[in-house]
C-alpha positions as CSV (number, residue, x, y, z in Angstrom):
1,X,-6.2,20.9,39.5
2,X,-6.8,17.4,40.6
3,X,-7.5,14.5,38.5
4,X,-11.2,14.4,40.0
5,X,-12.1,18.0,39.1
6,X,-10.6,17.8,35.3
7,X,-12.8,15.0,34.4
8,X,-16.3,16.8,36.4
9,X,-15.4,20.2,34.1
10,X,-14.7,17.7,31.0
11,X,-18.1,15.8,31.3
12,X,-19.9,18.9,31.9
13,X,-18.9,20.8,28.5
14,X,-19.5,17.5,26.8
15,X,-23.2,17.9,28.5
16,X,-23.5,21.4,27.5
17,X,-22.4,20.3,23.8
18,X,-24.2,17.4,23.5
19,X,-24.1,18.0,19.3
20,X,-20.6,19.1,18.8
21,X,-19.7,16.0,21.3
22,X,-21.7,13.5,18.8
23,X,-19.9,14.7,15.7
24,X,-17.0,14.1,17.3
25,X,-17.2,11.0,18.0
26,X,-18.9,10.0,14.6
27,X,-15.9,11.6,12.7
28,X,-13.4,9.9,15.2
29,X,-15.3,6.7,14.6
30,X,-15.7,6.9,10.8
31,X,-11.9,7.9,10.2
32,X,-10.9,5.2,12.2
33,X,-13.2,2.6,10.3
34,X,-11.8,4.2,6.9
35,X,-7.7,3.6,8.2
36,X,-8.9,0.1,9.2
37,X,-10.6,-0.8,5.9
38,X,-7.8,0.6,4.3
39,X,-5.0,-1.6,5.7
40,X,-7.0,-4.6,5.2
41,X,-7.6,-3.8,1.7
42,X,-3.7,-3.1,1.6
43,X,-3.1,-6.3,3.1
44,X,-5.7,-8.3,0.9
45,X,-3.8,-7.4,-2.0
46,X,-0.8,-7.9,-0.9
47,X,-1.7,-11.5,-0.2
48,X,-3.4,-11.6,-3.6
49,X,0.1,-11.0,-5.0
50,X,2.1,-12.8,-3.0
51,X,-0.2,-15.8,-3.8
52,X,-0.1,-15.8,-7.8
53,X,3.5,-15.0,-7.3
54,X,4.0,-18.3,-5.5
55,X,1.9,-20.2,-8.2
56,X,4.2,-19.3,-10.8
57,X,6.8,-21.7,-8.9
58,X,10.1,-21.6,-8.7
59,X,10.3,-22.2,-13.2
60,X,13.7,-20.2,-14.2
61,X,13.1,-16.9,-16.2
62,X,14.9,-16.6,-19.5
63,X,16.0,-12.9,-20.3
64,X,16.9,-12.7,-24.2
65,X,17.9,-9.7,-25.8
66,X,16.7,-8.7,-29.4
67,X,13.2,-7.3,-28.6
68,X,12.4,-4.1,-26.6
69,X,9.3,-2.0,-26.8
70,X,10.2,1.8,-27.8
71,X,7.9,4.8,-28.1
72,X,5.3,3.7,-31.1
73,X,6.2,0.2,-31.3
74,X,9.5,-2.4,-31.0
75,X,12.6,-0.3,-31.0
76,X,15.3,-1.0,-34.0
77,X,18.2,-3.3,-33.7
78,X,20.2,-0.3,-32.8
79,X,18.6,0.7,-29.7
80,X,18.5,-2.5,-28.2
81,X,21.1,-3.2,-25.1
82,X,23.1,-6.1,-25.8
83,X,23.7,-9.0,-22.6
84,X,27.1,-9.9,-21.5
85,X,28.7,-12.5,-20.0
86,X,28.8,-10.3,-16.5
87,X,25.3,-9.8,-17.1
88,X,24.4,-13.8,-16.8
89,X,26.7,-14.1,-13.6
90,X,24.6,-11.0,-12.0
91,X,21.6,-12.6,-12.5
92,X,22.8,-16.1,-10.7
């Protein structure tokens, strides 16, 4: 079948089904509009983040042991993990 006579028969079923062609192209059209909105929101956001992130600066985070939150409160002395010397050189 040539290249000519696929796209007559093609345009005529979309003639005969003028409706069913429509929706098509409405669902195709809204689903592509929803990904699109979707990746910019994703996007948005992820600039949003990155932003506040970069406004904290570059200030050093202290870790201390001695206070970890447990089921129903702050867990007991006993549960807590206690930071080593490796631990400091990990974190540098």
């Amino acid at each position: 079948m040539l290249f000519g006579e696929t796209l007559r028969v093609a345009l005529e079923a979309l003639g005969a089904n003028r409706l069913r062609a429509f929706l098509t192209m409405l669902g195709i059209v809204i689903g592509v509009s929803a990904v699109i909105a979707m990746v910019a929101l994703g996007r948005g956001a992820q600039d949003s983040v990155n932003q506040r992130i970069a406004a904290l600066g570059s200030t050093p985070i202290t870790v201390v042991p001695g206070q970890a939150c447990g089921f129903g409160g702050i867990a007991s002395s006993t549960d807590r993990a206690v930071l080593t010397i490796a631990d400091a050189r990990a974190a540098s």
